[in-house]
C-alpha positions as a Markdown table, in Angstrom:
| # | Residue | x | y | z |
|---|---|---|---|---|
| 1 | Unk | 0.0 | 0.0 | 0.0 |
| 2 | Unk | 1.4 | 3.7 | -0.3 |
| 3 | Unk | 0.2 | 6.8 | 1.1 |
| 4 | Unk | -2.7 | 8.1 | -0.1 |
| 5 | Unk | -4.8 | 10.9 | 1.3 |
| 6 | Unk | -3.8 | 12.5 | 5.1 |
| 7 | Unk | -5.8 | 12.1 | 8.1 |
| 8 | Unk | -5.2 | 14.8 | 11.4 |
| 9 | Unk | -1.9 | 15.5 | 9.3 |
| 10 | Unk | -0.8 | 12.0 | 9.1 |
| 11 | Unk | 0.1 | 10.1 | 5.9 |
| 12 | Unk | -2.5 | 6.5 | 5.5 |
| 13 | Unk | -1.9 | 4.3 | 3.4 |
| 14 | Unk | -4.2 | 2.5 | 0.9 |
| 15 | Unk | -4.6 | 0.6 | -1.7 |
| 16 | Unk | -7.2 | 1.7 | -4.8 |
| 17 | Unk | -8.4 | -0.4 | -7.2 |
| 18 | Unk | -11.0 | 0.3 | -10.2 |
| 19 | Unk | -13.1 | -1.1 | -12.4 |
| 20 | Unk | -12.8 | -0.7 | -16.8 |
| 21 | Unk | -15.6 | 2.0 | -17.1 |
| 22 | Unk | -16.1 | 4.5 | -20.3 |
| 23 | Unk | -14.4 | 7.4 | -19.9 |
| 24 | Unk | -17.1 | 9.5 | -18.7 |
| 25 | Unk | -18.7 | 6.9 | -16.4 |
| 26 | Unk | -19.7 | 7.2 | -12.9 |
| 27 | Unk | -19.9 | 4.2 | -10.8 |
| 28 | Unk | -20.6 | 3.9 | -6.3 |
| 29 | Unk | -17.4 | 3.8 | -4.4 |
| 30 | Unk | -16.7 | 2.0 | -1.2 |
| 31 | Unk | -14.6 | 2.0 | 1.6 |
| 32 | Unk | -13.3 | -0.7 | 3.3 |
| 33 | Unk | -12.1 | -0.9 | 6.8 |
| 34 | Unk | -10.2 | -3.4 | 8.6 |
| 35 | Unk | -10.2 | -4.4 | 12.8 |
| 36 | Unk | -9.1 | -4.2 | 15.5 |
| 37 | Unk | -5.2 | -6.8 | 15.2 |
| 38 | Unk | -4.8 | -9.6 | 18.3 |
| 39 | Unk | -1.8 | -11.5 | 17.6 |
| 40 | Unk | 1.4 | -9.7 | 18.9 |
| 41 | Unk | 3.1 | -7.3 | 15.8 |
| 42 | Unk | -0.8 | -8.1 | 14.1 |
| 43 | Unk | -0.7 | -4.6 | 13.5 |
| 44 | Unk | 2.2 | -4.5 | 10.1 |
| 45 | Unk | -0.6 | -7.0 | 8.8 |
| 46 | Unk | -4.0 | -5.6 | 9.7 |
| 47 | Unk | -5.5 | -5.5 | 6.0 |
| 48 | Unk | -3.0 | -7.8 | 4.5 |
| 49 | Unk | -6.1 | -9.7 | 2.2 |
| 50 | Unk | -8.3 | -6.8 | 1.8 |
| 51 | Unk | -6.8 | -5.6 | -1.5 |
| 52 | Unk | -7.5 | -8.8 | -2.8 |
| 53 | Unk | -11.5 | -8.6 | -1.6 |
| 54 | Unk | -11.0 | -5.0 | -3.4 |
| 55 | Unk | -9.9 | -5.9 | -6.5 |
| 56 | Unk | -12.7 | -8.7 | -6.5 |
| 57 | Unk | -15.6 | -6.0 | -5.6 |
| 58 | Unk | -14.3 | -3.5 | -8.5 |
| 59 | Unk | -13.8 | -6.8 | -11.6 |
| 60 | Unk | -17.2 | -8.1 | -10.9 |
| 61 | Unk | -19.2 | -5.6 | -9.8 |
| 62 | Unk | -17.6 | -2.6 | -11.2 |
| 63 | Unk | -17.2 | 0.0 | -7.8 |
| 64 | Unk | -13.8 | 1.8 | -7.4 |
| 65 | Unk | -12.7 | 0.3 | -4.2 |
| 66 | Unk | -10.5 | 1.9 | -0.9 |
| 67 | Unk | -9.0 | -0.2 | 1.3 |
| 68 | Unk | -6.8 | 1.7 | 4.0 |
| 69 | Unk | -5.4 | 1.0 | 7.4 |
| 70 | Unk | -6.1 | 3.1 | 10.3 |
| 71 | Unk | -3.4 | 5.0 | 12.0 |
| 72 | Unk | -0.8 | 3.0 | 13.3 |
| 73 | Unk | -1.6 | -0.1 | 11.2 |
| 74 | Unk | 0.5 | -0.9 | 8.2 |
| 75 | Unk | 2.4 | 1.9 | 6.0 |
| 76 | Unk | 0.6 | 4.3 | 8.0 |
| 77 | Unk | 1.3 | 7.0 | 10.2 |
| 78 | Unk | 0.4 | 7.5 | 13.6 |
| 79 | Unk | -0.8 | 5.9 | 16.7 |
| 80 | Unk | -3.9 | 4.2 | 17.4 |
| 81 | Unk | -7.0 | 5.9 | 19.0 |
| 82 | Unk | -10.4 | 5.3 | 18.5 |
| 83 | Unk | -11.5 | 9.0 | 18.1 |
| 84 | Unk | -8.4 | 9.1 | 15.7 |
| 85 | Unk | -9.9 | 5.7 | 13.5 |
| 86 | Unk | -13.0 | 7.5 | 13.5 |
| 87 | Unk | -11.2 | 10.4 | 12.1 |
| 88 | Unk | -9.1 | 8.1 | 9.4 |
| 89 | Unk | -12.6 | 6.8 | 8.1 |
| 90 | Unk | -14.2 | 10.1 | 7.7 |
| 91 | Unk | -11.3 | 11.1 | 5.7 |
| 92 | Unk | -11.0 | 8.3 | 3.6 |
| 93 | Unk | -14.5 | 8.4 | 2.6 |
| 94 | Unk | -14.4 | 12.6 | 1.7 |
| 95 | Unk | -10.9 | 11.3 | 0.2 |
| 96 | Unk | -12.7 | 9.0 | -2.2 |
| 97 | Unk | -15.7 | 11.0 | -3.1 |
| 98 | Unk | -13.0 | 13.2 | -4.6 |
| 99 | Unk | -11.6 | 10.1 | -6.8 |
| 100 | Unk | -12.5 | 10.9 | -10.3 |
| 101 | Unk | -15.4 | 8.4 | -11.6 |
| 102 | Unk | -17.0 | 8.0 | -8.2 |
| 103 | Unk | -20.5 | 8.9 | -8.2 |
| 104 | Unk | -21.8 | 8.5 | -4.4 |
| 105 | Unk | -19.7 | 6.4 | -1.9 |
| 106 | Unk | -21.1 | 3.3 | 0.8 |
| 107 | Unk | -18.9 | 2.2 | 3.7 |
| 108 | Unk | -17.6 | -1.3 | 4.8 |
| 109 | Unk | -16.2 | -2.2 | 7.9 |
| 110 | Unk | -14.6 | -5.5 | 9.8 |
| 111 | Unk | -15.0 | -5.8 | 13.2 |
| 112 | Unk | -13.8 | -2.2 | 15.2 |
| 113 | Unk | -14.0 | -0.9 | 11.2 |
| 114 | Unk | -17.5 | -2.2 | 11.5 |
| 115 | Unk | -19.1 | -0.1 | 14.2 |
| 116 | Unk | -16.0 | 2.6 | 13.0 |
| 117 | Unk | -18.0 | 2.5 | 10.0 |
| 118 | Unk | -21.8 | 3.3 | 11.2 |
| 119 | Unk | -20.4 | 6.0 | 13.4 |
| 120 | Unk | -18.9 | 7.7 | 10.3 |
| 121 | Unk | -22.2 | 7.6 | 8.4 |
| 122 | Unk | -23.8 | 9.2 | 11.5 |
| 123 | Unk | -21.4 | 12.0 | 10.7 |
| 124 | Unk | -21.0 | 12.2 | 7.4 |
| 125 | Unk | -24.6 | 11.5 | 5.9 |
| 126 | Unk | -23.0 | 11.9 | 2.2 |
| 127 | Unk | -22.1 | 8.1 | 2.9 |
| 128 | Unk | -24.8 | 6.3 | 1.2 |
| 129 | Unk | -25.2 | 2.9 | 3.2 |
| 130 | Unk | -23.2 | 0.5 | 5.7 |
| 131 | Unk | -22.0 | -2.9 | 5.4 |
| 132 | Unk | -21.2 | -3.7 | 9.5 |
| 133 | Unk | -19.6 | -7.3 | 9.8 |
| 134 | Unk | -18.7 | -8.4 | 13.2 |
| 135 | Unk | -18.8 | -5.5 | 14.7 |
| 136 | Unk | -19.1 | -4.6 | 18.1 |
| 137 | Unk | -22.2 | -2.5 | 19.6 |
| 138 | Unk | -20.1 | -0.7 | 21.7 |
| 139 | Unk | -16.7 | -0.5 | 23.1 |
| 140 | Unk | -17.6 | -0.6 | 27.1 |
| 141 | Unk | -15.3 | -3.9 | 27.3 |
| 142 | Unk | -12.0 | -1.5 | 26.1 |
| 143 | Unk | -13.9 | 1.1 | 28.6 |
| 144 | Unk | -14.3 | -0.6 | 31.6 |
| 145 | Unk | -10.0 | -1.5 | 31.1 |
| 146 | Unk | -8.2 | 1.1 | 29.3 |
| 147 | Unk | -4.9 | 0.3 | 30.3 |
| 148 | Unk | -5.5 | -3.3 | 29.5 |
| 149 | Unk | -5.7 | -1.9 | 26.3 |
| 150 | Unk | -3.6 | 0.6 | 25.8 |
| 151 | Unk | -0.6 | -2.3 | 27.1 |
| 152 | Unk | -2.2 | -4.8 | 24.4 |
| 153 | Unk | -2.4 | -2.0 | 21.5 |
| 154 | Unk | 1.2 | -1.3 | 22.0 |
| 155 | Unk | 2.4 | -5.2 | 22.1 |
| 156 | Unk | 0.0 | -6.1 | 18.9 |
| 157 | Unk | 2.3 | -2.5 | 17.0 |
| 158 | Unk | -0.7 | 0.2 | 16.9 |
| 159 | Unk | 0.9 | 2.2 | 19.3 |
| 160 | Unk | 4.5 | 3.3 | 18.9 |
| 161 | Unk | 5.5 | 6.0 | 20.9 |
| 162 | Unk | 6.1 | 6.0 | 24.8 |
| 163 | Unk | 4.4 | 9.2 | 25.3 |
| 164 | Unk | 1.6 | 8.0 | 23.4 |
| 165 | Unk | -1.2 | 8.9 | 24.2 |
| 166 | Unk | -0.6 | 12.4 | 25.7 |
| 167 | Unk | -3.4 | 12.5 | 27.6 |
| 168 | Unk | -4.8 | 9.4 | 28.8 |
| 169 | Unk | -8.4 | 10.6 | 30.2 |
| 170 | Unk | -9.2 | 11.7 | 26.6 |
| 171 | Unk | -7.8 | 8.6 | 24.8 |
| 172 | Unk | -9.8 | 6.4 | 27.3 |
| 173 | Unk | -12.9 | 8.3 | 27.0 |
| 174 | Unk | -13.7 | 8.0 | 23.5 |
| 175 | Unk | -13.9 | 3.6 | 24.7 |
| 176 | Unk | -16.9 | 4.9 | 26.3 |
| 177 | Unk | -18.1 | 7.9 | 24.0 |
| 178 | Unk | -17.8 | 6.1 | 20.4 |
| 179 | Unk | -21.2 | 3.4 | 20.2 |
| 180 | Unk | -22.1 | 1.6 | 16.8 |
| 181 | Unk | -25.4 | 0.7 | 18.7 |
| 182 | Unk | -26.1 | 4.7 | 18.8 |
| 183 | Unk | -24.8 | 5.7 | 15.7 |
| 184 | Unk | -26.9 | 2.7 | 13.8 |
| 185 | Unk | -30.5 | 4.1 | 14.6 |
| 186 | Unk | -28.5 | 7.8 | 13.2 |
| 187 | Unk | -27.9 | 6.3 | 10.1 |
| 188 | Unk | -31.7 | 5.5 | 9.0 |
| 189 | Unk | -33.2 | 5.3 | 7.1 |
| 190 | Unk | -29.8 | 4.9 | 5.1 |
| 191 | Unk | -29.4 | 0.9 | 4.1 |
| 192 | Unk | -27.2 | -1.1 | 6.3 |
| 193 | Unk | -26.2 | -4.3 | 6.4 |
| 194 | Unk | -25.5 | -6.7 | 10.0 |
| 195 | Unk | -23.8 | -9.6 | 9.0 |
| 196 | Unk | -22.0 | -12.0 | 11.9 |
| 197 | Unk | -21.0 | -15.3 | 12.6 |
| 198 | Unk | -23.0 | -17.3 | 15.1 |
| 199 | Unk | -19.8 | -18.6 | 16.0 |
| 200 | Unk | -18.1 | -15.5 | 16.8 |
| 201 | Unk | -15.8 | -15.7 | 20.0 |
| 202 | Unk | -14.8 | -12.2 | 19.8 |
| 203 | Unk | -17.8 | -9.9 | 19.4 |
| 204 | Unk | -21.3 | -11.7 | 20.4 |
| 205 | Unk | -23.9 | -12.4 | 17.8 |
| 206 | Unk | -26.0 | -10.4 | 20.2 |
| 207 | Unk | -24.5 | -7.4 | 19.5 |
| 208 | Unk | -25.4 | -7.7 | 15.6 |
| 209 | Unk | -29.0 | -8.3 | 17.1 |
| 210 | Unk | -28.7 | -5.0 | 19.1 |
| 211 | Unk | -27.4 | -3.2 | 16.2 |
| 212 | Unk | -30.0 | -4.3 | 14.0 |
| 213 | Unk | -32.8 | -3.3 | 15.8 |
| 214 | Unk | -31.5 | 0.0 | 16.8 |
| 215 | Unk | -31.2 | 0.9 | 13.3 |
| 216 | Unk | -34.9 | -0.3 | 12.6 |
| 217 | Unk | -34.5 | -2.0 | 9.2 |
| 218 | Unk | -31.3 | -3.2 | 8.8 |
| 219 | Unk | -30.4 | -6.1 | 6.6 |
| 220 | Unk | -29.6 | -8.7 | 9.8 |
| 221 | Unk | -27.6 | -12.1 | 8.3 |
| 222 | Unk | -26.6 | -14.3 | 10.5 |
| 223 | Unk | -23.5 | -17.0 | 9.5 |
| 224 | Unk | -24.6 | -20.2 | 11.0 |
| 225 | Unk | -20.9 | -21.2 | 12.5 |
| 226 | Unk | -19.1 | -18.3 | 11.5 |
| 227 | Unk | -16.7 | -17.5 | 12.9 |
| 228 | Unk | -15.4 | -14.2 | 13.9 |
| 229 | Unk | -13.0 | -13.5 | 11.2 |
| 230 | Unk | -15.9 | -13.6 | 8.5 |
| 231 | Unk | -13.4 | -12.1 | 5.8 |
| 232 | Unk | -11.8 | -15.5 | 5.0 |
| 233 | Unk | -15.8 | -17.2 | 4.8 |
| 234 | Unk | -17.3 | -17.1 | 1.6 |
| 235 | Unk | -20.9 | -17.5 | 2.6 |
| 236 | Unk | -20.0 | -14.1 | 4.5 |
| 237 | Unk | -18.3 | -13.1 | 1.2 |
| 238 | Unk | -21.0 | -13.8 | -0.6 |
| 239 | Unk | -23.7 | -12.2 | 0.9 |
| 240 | Unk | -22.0 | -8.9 | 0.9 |
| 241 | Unk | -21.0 | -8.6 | -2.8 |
| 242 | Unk | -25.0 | -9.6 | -3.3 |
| 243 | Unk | -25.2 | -6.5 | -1.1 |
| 244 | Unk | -23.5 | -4.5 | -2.8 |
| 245 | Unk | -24.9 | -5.9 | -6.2 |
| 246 | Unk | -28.4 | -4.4 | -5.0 |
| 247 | Unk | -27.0 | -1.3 | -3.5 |
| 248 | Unk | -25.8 | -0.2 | -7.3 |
| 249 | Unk | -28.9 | -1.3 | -9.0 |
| 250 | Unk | -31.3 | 0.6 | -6.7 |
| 251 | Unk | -28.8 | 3.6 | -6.3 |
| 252 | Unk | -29.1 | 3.9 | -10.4 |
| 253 | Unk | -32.6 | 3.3 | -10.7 |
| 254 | Unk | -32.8 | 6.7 | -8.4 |
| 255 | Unk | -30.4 | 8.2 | -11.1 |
């Protein structure tokens, strides 16, 4: 990935890829948005097979496709806060709008870039719709522990400076303040999708439930045995690009 657009004056890197259109041609973009890394030094890898679901999402269904990593994650700049992800996604997805071709843009997100995701489109309501897949309703787990975390984020690479972060009490407060379960009933009556693994051992299935209904009409799919990492599932796969299929049919039939 190389650096592509900046974010609170840091460089975050991405990876574009596009569809053959006309010259002329508009066609929906999307931006994808990895999690939250586990595995000590996960962070160097955090959207290390996203391109490859990007590529797939622009050949066969023709959208010009953003995958990025958050601040602190792969090529890019930074340290990781939540308020400061949040931040990253907004950018990315006024980044993209400006991408010649792109007509209106939707949002994606993975796990932590799930709920990252519906919070952004609370925000920003130029963001047309929301995949959320795995995604936490909240954050009170990180809340109720902040050091915990904080200690973990540095030993998984998200968090390279010692004097990171320079004040604690803020960087601990957006745990608490930041809700994808509050943002999702914000976002209606946009289109979003829930989709979760019923096998999920990270984030409950219970909190796709709790999404769903705070949003009122969400798309709510449940993978029966999924697990948490539902990028690597194809069933999961599949039901997003059939998603996204729709989302670009009824977004031209509004043209």
């Amino acid at each position: 990935m190389e650096k592509l657009f900046e974010s609170g004056g840091l460089g975050i890197a991405g990876h574009l890829a596009r569809p053959r259109i006309a010259p002329g041609t508009s066609v929906p973009g999307l931006v994808i948005s990895h999690g939250f890394p586990h595995l000590r030094g996960g962070g160097r890898i955090s959207a290390q097979s996203f391109p490859e679901l990007a590529d797939r999402i622009a050949t066969e269904l023709g959208w010009v496709v953003l995958v990025f990593t958050f601040r602190g994650c792969g090529d890019s700049d930074g340290d990781f806060s939540l308020g400061g992800w949040l931040e990253d996604l907004l950018a990315a997805a006024r980044w993209l709008r400006g991408v010649d071709g792109v007509r209106d843009v939707w949002a994606c997100g993975f796990g932590t870039g799930g709920a990252l995701a519906l919070c952004a489109a609370a925000r920003d309501p130029a963001i047309r719709g929301v995949a959320a897949i795995a995604a936490p309703a909240d954050f009170d787990d990180w809340a109720g522990h902040p050091r915990r975390l904080l200690q973990h984020a540095r030993e998984v690479g998200i968090i390279h400076r010692a004097s990171f972060p320079p004040a604690f009490d803020v960087w601990a407060r957006e745990l608490r303040d930041i809700r994808g379960v509050s943002c999702a009933a914000q976002v209606a009556p946009r289109p979003v999708l829930v989709l979760h693994g019923s096998d999920d051992d990270v984030v409950p299935v219970f909190d796709a439930r709790v999404v769903a209904d705070a949003h009122g009409d969400a798309d709510l799919r449940i993978i029966e045995g999924g697990p948490h990492h539902l990028r690597h599932d194809p069933r999961a796969i599949a039901v997003l690009l059939g998603w996204l299929d729709r989302q670009r049919a009824q977004a031209s039939a509004r043209v």
